[in-house]
N, C-alpha and C positions, 0 to 999 in steps of 0.2 A: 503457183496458187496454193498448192499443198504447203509452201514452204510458209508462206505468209499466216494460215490459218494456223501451221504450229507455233510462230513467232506472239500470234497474238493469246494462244492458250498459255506458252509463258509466260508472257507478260501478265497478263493477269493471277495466275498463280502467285508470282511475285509479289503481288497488292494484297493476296489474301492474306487474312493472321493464319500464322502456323499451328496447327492443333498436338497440344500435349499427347493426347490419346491414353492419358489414363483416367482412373475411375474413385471415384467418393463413395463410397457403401456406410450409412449411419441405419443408425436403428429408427423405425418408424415411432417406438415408442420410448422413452428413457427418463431414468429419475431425473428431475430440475437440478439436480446437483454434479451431476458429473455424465459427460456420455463420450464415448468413444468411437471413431469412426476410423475405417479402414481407406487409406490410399494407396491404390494398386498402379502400377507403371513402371518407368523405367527414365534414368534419368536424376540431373539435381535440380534442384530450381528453388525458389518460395512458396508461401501461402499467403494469402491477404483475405483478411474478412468484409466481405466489399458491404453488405448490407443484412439486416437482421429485418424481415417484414418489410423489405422496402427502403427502409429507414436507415442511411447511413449512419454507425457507429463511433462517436467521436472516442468510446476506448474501449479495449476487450486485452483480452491473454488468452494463446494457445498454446499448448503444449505438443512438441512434435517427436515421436518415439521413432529415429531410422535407426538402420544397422550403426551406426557408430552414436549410438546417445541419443541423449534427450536437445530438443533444440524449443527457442520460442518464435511466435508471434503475435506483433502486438502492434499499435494503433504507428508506432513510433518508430519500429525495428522490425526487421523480418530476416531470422538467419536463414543461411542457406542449407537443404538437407536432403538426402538422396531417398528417392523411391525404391521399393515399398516402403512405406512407413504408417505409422496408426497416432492419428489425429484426437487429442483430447482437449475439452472444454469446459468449463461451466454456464451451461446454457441461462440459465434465468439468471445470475449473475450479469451475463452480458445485456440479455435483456433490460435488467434494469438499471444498470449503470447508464442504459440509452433512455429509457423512463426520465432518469433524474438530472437529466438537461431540462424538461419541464414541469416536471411534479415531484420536488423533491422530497416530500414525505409522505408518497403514497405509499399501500401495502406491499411489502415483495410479494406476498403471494400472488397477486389478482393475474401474474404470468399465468400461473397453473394451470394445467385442466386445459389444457386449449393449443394446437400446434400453430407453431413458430416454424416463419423457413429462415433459416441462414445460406447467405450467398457468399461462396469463398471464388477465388480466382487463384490457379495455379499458374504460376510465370514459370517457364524452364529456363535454365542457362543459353540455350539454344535457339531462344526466341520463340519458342512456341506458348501457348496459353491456353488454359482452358477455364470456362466455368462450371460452376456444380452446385446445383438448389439441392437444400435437403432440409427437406420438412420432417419436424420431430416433434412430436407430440409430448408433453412435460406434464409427471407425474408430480401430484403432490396434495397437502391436504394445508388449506388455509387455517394462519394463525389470528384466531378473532380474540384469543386474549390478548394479544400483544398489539393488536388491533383498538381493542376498547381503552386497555391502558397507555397509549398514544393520543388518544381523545381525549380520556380524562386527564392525562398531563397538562395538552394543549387549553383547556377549558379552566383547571387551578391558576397556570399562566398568567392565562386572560384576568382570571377574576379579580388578581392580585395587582396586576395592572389596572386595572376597574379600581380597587381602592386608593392605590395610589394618588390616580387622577382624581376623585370627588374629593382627596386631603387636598389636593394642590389645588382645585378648582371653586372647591368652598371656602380657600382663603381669601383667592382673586374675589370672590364672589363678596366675601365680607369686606375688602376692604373697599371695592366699587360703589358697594348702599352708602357706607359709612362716610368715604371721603365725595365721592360725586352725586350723592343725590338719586341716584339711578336702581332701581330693583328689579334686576331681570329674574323672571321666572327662575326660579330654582330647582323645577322637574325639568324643564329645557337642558342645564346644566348636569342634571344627572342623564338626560337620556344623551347629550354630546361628549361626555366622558364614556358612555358606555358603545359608544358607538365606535368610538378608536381600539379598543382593545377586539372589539366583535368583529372588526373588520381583520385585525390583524390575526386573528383565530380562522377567519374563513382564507385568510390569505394563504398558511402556513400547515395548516390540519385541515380543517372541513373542504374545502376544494379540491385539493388531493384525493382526499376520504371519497368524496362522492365521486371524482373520476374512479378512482377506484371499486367499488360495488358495483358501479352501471359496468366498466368492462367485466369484470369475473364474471359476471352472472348473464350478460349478454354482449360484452365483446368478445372480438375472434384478432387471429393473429394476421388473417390476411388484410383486416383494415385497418390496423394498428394506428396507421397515418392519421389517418381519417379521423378515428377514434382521439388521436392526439390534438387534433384541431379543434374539433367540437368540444374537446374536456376545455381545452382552456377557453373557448367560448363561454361555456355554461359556469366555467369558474368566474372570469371578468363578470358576468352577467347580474352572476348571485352576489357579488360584491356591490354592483352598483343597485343591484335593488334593495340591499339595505342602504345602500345612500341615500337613495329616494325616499322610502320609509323616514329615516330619521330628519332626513328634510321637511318632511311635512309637518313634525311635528315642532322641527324648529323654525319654522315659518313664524310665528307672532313675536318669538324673542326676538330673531334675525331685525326684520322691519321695526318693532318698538324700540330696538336701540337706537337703527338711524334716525326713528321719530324724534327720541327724545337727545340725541347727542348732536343731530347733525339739520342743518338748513331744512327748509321742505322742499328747496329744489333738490337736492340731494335724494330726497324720499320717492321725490316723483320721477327720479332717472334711475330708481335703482330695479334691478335686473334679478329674475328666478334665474339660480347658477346650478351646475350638476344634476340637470334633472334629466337629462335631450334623451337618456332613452338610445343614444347611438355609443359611448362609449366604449363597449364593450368591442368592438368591431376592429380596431389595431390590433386586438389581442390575437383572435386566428390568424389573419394574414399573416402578424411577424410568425408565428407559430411554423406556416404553412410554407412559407417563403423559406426561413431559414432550415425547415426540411428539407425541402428539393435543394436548396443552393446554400450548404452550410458557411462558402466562407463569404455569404452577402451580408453586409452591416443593417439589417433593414431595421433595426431596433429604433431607431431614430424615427419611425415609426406611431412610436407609443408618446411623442408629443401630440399627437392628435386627439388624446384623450384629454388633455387640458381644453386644446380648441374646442373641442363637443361641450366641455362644459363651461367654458367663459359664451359659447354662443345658444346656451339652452333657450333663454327665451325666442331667440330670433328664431330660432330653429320651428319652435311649437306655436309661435303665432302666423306664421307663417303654412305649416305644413298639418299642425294637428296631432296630437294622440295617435291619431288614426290614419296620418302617413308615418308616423312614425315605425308603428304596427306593419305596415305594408313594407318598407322597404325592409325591416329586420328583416320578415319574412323570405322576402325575394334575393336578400344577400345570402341566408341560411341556406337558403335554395342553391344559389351559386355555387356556394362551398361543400354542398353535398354532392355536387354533379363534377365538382373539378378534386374534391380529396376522396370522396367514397366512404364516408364513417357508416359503421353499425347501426341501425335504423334508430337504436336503445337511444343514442346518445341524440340522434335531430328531436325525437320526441321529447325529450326531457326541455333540450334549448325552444321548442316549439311553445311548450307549456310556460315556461318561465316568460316565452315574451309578452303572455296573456295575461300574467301577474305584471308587468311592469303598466300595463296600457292603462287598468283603471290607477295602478300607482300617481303614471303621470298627471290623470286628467284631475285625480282631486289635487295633487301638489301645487298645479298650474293655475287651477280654480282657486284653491285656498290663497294662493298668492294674491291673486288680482284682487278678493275681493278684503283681502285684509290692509294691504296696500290701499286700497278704496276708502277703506272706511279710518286707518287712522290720517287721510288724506281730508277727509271734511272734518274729522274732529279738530285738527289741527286747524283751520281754514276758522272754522265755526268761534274757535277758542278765540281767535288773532282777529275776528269781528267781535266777541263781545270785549273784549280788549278797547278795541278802537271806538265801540260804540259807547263804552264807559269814560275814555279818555276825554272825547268830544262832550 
């Protein structure tokens, strides 16, 4: 009996992982630029930097000080080097090298001021392993000039783009009166030129920018994820509510041209596009998904952002504004209970979904009832027509 009981305490030993039994000593607090941590043990093995907040590291650099030199490790490679040795890094470096997989021109700073854990795993020669969190707090003080004059680049950019398109768009525009007959609104054409470059400025700077201030000022490093999910939430979001916006107002150009270019069956089958209010919802999930499971293709994903907007109408005659409303809600909800963000960042996407609700209802309203009305002018016209012919 006795023999059996120690047979099955081996056995089971056998299945357990073997423990390195040494130790990670970093500083609680350290400049963002460089920190140094002690590895005490015995033995040779690796380092691997398993996760930075959670959030797997698609690259980083270590530098490893043992008795015989300097060694590295990195995303790619990991030499081998004997215990004791003293562990160095550049913490916010790594951090946002892992940032710039989804915001790739947010601030370096917005890491600051706020601790980070880094998750390494030591593998020995010997088969043993171990892991080791070490939370470190990153000193530093934010660069809001170098801040401002990234905006203001981003915004000259834009503007220049902006002109570009009214030269190109007020040629098309003059040669369309001249040769076809046709006068489309000419502030329509300046607010659809202005609309491409504004989009490309929130794509590339202001989306970023504002993930960025909402974490410094109230993200943390423990919900980094989270905080990642939501940023590009609230970035798709704010993209598509300037879609909206300039939808509205190119509502009477949109419809006047089919009036006057195209059949009036065509007028009466044509469809309110980009407005559904749901777009923005690929964006966290591939966001979230391709966090937890880096090498998942889910990007394929982000065709669903087309679907939402070739089925806006059906969507809102169907459901409403006011389901519309409700389901964001209760997804955001979703995603706050399965990622964990900073409260900062669901308020912010909470707010924005209240801006888009009366967005949709006038864009929706303004459709139907301009569709409406150049539907009986037309009708009206093609009677006194026939009532003239007769």
């Amino acid at each position: 009996m006795e023999r059996g009981i120690v047979a099955v305490i081996v056995s089971l030993l056998l299945f357990l992982p073997l423990v390195a039994g040494a130790t990670l000593k970093c500083p609680a607090k350290a400049p963002a630029n460089k920190v140094v941590c002690g590895l005490e043990g015995n033995g040779t093995g690796k380092l691997y930097l398993k996760s930075v907040d959670g959030i797997h590291p698609r690259r980083y650099l270590i530098t490893i000080n043992d008795s015989k030199g300097y060694k590295s490790s990195a995303e790619n490679y990991h030499d081998t080097f004997k215990l004791p040795a003293n562990v160095s890094f550049q913490p916010s470096e790594i951090v946002n090298d892992l940032l710039d997989d989804y915001f790739y021109y947010h601030p370096a700073w917005i890491v600051l001021n706020k601790e980070h854990t880094f998750t390494f795993a030591l593998v020995m020669e010997n088969g043993a392993h171990e892991t080791f969190n070490a939370p470190i707090y990153l000193e530093g003080r934010p660069d809001w000039h170098g801040f401002k004059e990234t905006l203001k680049d981003g915004f000259v950019a834009s503007l220049l783009l902006w002109l570009i398109l009214v030269a190109i768009l007020g040629m098309v525009w003059l040669v369309i009166r001249r040769h076809r007959g046709y006068n489309p609104d000419f502030k329509s054409v300046l607010l659809f030129s202005a609309g491409i470059p504004l989009l490309l400025f929130e794509l590339y700077f202001l989306g970023p920018a504002l993930f960025g201030i909402i974490y410094y000022y109230w993200g943390s490093g423990a919900k980094l994820l989270g905080d990642v999910v939501f940023g590009g939430a609230i970035w798709a979001l704010l993209m598509s509510l300037t879609v909206y916006v300039l939808m509205y107002f190119l509502i009477p150009t949109q419809l006047g041209r089919v009036a006057y270019l195209q059949p009036l069956a065509k007028l009466k089958k044509q469809k309110l596009m980009f407005c559904s209010g749901l777009a923005w919802i690929p964006v966290p999930v591939v966001l979230y998904i391709g966090i937890i499971y880096p090498n998942d293709k889910s990007f394929a994903l982000i065709s669903l952002i087309w679907v939402f907007a070739i089925l806006t109408h059906y969507i809102l005659e169907r459901i409403k504004p006011e389901g519309i409303l409700f389901i964001n809600l209760t997804i955001a909800g979703f995603l706050a209970l399965t990622s964990h963000p900073d409260v900062a960042f669901l308020i912010v996407l909470v707010v924005l979904f209240f801006m888009v609700y009366p967005t949709q209802r006038k864009c929706f309203n303004r459709f139907n009832e301009e569709k409406e009305r150049l539907i009986v002018e037309i009708e009206e016209k093609v009677r006194r027509i026939e009532g003239a012919g007769g």
